[in-house]
BAMARFI-840831 format. One record per residue (C-alpha): residue in three letters; x, y, z; residue number from 0. Coordinates in Angstrom, 2 decimals. Layout:
BEGIN
<rec r="ALA" xx="X" yy="Y" zz="Z" k="NUM"/>
...
// end
This chain:
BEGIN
<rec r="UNK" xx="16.37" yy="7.11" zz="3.37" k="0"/>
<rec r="UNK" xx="18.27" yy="9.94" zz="1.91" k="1"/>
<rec r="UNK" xx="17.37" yy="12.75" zz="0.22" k="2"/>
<rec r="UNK" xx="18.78" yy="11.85" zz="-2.95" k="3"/>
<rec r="UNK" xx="16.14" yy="8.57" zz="-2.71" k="4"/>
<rec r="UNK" xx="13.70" yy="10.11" zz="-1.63" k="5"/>
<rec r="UNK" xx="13.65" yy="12.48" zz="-4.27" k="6"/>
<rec r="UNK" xx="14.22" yy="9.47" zz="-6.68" k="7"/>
<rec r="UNK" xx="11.25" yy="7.87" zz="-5.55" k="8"/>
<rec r="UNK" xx="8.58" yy="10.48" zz="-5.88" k="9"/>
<rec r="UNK" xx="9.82" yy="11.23" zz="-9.64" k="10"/>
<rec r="UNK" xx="9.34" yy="7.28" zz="-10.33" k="11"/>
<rec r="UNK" xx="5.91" yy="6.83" zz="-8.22" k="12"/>
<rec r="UNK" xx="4.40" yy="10.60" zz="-10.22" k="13"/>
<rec r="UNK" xx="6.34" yy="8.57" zz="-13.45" k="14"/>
<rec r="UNK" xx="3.68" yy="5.71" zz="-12.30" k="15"/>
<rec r="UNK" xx="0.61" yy="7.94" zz="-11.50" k="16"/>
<rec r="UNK" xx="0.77" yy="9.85" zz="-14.81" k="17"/>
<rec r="UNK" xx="0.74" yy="6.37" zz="-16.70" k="18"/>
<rec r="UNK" xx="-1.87" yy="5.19" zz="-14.75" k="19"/>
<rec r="UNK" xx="-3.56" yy="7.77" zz="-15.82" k="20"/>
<rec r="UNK" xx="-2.98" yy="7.63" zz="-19.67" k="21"/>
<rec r="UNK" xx="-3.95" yy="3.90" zz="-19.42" k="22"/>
<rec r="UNK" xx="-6.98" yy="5.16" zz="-18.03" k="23"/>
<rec r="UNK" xx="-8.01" yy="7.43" zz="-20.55" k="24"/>
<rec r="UNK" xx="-6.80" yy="5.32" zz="-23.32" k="25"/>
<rec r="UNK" xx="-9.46" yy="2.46" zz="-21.81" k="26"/>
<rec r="UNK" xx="-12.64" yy="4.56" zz="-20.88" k="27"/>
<rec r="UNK" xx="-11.89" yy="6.81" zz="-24.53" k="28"/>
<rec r="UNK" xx="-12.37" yy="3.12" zz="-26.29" k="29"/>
<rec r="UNK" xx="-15.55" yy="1.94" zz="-23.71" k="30"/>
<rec r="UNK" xx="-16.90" yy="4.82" zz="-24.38" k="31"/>
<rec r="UNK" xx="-16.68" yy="5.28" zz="-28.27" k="32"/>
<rec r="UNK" xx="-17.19" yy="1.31" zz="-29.04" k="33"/>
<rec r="UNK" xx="-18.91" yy="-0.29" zz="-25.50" k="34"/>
<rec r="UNK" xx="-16.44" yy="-2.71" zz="-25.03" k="35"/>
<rec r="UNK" xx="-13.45" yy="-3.45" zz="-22.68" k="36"/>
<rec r="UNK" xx="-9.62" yy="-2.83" zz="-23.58" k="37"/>
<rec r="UNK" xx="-7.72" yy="-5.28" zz="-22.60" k="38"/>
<rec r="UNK" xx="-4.10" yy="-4.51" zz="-21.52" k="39"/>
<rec r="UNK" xx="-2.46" yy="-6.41" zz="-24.52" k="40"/>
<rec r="UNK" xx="-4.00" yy="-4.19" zz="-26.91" k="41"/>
<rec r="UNK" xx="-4.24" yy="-0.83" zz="-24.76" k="42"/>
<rec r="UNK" xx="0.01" yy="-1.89" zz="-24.17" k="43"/>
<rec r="UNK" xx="0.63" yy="-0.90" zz="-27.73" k="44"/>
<rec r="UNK" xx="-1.11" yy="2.17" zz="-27.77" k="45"/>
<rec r="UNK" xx="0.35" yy="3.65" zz="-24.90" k="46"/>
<rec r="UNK" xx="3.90" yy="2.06" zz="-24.73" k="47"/>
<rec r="UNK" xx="5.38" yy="5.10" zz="-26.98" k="48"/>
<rec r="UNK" xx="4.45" yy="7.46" zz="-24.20" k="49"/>
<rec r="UNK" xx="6.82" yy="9.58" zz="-21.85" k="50"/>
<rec r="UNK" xx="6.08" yy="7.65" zz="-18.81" k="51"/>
<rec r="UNK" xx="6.28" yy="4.78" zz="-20.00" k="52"/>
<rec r="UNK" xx="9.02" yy="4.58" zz="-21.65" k="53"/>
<rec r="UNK" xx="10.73" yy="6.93" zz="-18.45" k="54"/>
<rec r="UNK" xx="10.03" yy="3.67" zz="-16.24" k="55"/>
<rec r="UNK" xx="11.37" yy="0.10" zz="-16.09" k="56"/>
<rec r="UNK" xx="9.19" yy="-1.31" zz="-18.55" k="57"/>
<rec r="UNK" xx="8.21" yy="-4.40" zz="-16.19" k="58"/>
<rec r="UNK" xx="7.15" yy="-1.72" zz="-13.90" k="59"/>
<rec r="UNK" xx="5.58" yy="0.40" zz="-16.45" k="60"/>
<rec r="UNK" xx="3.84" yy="-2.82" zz="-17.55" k="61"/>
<rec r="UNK" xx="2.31" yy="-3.99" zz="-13.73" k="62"/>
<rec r="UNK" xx="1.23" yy="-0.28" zz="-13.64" k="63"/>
<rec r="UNK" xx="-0.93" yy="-0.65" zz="-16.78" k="64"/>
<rec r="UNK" xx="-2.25" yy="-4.10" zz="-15.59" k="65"/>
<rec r="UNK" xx="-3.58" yy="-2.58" zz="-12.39" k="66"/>
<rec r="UNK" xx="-5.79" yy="-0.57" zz="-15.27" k="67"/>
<rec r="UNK" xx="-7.30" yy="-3.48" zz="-16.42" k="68"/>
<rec r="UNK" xx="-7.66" yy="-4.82" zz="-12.89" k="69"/>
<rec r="UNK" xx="-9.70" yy="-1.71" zz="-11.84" k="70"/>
<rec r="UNK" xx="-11.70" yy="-2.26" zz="-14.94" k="71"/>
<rec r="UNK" xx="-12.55" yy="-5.50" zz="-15.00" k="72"/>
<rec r="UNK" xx="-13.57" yy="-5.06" zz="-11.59" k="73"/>
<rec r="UNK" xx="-15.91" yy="-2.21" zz="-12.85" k="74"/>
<rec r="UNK" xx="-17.71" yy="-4.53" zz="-15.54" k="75"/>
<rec r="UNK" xx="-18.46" yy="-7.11" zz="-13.02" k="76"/>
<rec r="UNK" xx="-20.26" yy="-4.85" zz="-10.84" k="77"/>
<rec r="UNK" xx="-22.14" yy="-3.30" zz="-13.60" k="78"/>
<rec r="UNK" xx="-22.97" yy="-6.84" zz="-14.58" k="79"/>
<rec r="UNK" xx="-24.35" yy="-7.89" zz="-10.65" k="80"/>
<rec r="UNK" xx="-26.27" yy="-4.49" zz="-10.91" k="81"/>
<rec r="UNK" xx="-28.29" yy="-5.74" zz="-14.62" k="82"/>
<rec r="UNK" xx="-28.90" yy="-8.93" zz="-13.03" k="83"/>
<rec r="UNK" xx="-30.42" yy="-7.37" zz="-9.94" k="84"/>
<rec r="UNK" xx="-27.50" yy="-8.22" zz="-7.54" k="85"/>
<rec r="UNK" xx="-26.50" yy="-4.99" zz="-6.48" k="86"/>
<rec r="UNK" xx="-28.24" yy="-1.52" zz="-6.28" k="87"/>
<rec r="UNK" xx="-25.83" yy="1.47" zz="-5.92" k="88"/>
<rec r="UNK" xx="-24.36" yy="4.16" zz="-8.41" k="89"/>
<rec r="UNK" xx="-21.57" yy="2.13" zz="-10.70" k="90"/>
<rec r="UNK" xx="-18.75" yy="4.37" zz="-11.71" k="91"/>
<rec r="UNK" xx="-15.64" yy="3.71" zz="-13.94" k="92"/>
<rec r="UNK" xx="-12.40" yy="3.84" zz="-12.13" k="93"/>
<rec r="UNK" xx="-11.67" yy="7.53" zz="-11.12" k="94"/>
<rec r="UNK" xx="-8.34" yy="9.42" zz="-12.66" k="95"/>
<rec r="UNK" xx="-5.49" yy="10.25" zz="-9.74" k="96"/>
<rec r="UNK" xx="-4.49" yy="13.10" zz="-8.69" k="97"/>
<rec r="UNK" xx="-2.68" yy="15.31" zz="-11.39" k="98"/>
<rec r="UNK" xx="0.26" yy="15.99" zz="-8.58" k="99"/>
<rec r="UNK" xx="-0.24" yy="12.56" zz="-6.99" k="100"/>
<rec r="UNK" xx="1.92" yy="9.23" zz="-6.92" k="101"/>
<rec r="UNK" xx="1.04" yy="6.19" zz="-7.50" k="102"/>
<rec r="UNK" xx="2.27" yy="2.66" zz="-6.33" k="103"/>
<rec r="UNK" xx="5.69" yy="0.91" zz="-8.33" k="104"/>
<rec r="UNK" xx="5.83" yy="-2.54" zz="-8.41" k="105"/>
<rec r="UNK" xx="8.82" yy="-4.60" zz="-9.19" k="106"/>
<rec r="UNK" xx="8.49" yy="-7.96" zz="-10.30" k="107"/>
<rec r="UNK" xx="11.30" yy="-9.98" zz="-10.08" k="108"/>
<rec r="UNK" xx="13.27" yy="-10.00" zz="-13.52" k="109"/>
<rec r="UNK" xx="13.35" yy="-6.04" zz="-12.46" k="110"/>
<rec r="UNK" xx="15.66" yy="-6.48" zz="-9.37" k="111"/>
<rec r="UNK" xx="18.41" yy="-8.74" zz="-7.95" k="112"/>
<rec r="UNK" xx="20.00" yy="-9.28" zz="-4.25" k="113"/>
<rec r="UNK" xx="22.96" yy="-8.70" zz="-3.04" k="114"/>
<rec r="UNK" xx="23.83" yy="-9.36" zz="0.30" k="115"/>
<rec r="UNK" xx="21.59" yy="-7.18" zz="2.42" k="116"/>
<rec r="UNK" xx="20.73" yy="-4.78" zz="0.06" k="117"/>
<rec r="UNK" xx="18.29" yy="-5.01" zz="-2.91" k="118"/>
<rec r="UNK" xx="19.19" yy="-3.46" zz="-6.64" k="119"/>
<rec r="UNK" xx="16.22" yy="-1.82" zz="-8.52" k="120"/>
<rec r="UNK" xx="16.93" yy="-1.47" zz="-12.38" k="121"/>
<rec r="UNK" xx="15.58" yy="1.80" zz="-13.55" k="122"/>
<rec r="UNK" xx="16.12" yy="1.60" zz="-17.11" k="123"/>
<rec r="UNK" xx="18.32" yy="3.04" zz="-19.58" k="124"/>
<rec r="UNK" xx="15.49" yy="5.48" zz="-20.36" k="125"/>
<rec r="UNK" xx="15.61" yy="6.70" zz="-16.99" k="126"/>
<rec r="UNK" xx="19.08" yy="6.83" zz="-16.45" k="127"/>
<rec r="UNK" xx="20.20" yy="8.86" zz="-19.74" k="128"/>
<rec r="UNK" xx="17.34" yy="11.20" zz="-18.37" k="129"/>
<rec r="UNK" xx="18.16" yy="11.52" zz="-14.26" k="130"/>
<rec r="UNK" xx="21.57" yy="9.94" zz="-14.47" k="131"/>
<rec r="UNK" xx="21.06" yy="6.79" zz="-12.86" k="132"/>
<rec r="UNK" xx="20.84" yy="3.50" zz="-13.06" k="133"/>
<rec r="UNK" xx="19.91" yy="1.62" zz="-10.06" k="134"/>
<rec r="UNK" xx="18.69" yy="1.81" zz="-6.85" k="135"/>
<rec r="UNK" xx="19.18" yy="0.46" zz="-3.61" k="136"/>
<rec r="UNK" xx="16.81" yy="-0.56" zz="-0.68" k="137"/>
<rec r="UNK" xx="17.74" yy="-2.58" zz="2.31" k="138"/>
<rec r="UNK" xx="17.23" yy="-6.13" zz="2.74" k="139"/>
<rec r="UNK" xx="14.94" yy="-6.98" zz="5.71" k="140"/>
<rec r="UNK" xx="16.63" yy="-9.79" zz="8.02" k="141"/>
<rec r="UNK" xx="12.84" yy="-11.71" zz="7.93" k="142"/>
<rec r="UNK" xx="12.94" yy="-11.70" zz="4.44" k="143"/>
<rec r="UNK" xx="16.94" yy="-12.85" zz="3.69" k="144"/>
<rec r="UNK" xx="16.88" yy="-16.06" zz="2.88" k="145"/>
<rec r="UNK" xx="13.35" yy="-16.42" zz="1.10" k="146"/>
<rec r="UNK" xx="12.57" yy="-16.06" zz="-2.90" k="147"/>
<rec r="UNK" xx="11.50" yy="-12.79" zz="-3.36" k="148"/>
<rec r="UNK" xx="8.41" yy="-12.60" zz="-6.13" k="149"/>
<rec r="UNK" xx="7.61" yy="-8.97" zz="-6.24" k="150"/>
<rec r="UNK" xx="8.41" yy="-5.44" zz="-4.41" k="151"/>
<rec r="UNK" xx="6.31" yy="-3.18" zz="-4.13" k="152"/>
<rec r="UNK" xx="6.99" yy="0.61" zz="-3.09" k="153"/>
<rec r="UNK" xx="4.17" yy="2.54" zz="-2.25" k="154"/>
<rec r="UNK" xx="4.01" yy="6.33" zz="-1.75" k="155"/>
<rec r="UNK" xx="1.97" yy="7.47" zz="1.55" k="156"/>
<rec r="UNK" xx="0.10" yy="10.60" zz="1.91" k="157"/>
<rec r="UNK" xx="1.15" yy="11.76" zz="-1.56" k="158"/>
<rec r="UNK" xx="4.68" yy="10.93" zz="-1.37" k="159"/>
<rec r="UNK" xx="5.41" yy="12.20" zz="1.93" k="160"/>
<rec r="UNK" xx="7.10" yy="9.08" zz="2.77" k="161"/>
<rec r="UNK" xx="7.22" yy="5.38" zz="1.33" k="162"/>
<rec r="UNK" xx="6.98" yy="2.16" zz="2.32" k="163"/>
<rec r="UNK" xx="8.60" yy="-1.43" zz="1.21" k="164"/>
<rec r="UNK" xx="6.51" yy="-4.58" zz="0.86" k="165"/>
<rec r="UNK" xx="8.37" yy="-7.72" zz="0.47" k="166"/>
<rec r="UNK" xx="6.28" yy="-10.18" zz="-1.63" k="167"/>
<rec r="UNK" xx="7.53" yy="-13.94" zz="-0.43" k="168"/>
<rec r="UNK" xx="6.73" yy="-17.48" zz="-0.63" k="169"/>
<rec r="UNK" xx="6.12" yy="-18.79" zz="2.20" k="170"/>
<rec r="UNK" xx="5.64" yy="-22.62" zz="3.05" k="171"/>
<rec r="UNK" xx="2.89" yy="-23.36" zz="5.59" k="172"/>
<rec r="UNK" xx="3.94" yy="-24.52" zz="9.16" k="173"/>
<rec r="UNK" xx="1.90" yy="-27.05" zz="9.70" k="174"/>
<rec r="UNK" xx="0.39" yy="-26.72" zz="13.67" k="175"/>
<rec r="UNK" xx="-0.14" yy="-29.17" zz="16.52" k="176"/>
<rec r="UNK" xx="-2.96" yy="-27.93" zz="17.47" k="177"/>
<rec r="UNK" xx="-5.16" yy="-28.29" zz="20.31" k="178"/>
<rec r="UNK" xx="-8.43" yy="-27.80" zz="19.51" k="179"/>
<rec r="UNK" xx="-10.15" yy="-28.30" zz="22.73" k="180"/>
<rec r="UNK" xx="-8.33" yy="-25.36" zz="24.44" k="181"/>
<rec r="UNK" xx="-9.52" yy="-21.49" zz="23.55" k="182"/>
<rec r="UNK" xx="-9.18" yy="-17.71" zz="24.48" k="183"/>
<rec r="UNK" xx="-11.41" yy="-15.09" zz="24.53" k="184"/>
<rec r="UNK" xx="-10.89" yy="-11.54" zz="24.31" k="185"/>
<rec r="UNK" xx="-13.27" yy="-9.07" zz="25.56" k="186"/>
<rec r="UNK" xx="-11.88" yy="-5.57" zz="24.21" k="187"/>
<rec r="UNK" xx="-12.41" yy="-2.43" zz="26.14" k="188"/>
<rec r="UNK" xx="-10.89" yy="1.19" zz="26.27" k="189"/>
<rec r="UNK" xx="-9.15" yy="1.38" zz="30.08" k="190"/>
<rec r="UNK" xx="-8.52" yy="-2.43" zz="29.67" k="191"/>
<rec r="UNK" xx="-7.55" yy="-2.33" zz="26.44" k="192"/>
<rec r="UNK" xx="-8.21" yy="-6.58" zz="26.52" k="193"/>
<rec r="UNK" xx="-9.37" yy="-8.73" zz="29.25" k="194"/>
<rec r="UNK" xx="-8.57" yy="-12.43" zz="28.51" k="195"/>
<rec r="UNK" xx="-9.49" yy="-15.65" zz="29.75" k="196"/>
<rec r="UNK" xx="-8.60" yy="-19.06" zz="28.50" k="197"/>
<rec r="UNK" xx="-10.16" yy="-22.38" zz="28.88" k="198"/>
<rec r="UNK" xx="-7.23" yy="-23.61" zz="30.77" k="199"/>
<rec r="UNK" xx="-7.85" yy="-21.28" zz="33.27" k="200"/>
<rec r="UNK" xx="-5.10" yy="-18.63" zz="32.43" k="201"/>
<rec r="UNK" xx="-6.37" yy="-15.10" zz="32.60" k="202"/>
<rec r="UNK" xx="-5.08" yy="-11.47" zz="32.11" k="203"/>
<rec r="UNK" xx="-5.22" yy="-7.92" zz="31.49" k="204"/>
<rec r="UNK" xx="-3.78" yy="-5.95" zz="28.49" k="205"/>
<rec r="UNK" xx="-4.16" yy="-2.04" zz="30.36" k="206"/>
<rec r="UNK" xx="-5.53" yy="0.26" zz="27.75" k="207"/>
<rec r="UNK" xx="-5.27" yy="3.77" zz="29.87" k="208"/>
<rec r="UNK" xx="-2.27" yy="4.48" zz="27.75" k="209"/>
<rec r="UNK" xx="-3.59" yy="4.07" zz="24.34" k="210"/>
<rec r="UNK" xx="-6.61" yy="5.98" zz="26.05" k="211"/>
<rec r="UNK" xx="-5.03" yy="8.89" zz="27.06" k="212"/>
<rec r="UNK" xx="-2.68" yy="9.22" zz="23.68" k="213"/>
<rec r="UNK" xx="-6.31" yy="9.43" zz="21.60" k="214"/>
<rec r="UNK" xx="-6.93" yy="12.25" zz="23.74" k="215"/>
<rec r="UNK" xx="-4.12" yy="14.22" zz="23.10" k="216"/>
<rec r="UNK" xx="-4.05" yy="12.91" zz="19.03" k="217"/>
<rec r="UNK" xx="-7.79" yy="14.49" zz="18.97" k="218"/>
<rec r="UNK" xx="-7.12" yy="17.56" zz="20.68" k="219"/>
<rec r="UNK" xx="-3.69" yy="18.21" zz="18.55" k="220"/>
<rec r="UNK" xx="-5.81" yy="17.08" zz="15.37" k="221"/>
<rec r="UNK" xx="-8.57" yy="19.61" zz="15.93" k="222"/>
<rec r="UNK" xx="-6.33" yy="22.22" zz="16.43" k="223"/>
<rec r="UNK" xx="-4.18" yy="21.66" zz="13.23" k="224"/>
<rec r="UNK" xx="-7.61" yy="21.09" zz="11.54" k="225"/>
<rec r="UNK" xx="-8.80" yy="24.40" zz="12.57" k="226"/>
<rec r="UNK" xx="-5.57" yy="26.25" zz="11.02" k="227"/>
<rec r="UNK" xx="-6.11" yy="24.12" zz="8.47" k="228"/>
<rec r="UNK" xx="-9.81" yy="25.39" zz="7.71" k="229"/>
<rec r="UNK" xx="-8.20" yy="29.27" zz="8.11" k="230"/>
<rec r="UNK" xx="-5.76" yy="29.15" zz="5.37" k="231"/>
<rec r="UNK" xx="-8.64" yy="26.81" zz="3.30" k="232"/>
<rec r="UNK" xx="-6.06" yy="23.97" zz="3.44" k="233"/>
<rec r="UNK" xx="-7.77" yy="20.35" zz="3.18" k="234"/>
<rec r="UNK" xx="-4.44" yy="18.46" zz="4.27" k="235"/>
<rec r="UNK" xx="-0.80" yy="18.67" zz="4.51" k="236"/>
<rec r="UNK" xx="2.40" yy="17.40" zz="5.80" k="237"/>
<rec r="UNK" xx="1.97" yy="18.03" zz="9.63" k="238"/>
<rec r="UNK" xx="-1.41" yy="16.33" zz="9.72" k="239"/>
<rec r="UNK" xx="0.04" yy="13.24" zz="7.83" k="240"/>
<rec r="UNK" xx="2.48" yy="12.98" zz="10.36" k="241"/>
<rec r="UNK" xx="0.34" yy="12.79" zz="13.31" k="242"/>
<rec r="UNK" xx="-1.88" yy="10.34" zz="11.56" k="243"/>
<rec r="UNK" xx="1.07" yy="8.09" zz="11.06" k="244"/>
<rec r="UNK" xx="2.29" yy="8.58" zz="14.68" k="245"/>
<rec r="UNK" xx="-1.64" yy="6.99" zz="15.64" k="246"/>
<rec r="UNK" xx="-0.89" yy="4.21" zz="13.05" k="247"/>
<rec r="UNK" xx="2.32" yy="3.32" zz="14.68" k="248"/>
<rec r="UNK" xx="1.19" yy="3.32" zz="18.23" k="249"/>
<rec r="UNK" xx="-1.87" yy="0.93" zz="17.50" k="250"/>
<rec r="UNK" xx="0.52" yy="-1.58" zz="15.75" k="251"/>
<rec r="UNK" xx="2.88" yy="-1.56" zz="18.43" k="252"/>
<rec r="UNK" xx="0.19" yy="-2.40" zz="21.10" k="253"/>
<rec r="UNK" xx="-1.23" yy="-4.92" zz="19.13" k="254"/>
<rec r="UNK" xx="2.23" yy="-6.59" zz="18.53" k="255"/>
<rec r="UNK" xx="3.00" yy="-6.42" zz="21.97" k="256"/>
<rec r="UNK" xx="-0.45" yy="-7.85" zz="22.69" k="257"/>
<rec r="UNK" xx="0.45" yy="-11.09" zz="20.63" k="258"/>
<rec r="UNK" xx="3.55" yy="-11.45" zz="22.09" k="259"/>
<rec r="UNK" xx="2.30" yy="-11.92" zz="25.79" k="260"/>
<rec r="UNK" xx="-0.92" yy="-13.89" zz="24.48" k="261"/>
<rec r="UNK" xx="2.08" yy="-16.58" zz="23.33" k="262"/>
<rec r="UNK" xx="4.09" yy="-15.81" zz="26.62" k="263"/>
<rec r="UNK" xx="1.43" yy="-16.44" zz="29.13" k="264"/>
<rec r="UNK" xx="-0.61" yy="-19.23" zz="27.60" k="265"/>
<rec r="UNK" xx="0.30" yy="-23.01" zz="27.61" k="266"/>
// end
């Protein structure tokens, strides 16, 4: 990604936090003054006049505002399990986001087109007389050419230090030969990371000591950026984001390369 879409990015997704958070305190202003729910047809024309609203693609701007009601009606239903009896803890409204945070964009698909391998956001002409453009561009995965895309969905990560791209798909379902008489189990450990036997008789060992020995360093290097961290009274930042994603992407590799030799070695 380059700077210039990068920087694009985290003025759209703070664009997306600051309506969530109008939406917010347009609903819980009218539950509080009349008891009631506001539904996102009526709340729509009471905030669609609004800066960041009318900054964003207004199907984006729109699935923004729904996640509002989402969170809310979500929020009733618990409240309602808790008067029956159902359910015992503390029941809060949804909470505000941060004031400098980001929040997720989705796309649905009138908002975008293909072409070729690369995918073409429409921003809006709101957007574009303001920041000076008009579309943007994110690559086409190879797993996902060929499919009808629904929705994309960009989400900021630790407060916009990087994004990520999910590809929302249809799918039809392979249907599976499957033998039913045949399993695997999986005993997980830390210096065998999984021992595996099947009923056929196959058995192996994925070796853990790796993974092992990487938590040991990721603790040590944690505690230590934790502890300048706690000197200059600084909760989190871009350095200890980093290293968390560097954990996140050495578990998922394991466990895809896991999967791959469970289909390798079995019959």
């Amino acid at each position: 990604m380059d700077k210039k879409t990068y920087k694009l990015l985290r003025t759209l997704t703070h664009l997306s936090k600051d309506l969530y958070n109008l939406t917010l305190y347009t609903v819980k202003q009218h539950y509080e003054l009349n008891g009631t729910f506001l539904p996102y047809a009526k709340a729509y024309h009471l905030v669609k006049d609004s800066e960041p609203y009318k900054l964003l693609p207004s199907q984006v701007a729109q699935q923004t505002m729904k996640i509002v009601e989402r969170n809310f009606r979500s929020f009733f239903h618990v409240l309602k399990e808790r008067k029956k009896g159902n359910y015992n803890r503390p029941v809060r409204p949804p909470k505000y986001l941060p004031k400098n945070g980001h929040f997720v964009l989705i796309f649905p698909y009138q908002s975008f087109r293909v072409k070729e391998d690369r995918i073409i956001l429409t921003l809006g002409k709101n957007f574009a007389e303001k920041y000076g453009v008009k579309h943007l561009e994110i690559p086409l995965p190879k797993n996902v050419k060929g499919h009808r895309i629904k929705e994309i969905r960009i989400l900021p990560r630790y407060n916009a230090l990087w994004f990520e791209v999910e590809y929302v798909y249809e799918v039809q379902p392979e249907e599976k030969d499957l033998d039913r008489s045949k399993y695997l189990a999986i005993d997980l450990g830390l210096d065998n990371f999984a021992t595996c036997v099947s009923t056929t008789g196959t058995a192996f060992i994925i070796e853990g000591r790796g993974l092992k020995s990487f938590n040991q360093w990721w603790n040590k290097e944690k505690a230590k950026l934790q502890s300048q961290y706690d000197k200059q009274g600084i909760k989190f930042g871009r350095k200890m984001a980093w290293l968390l994603k560097k954990r996140e992407e050495r578990g998922e590799r394991l466990y895809e390369q896991g999967g791959k030799l469970h289909c390798e070695l079995l019959p």
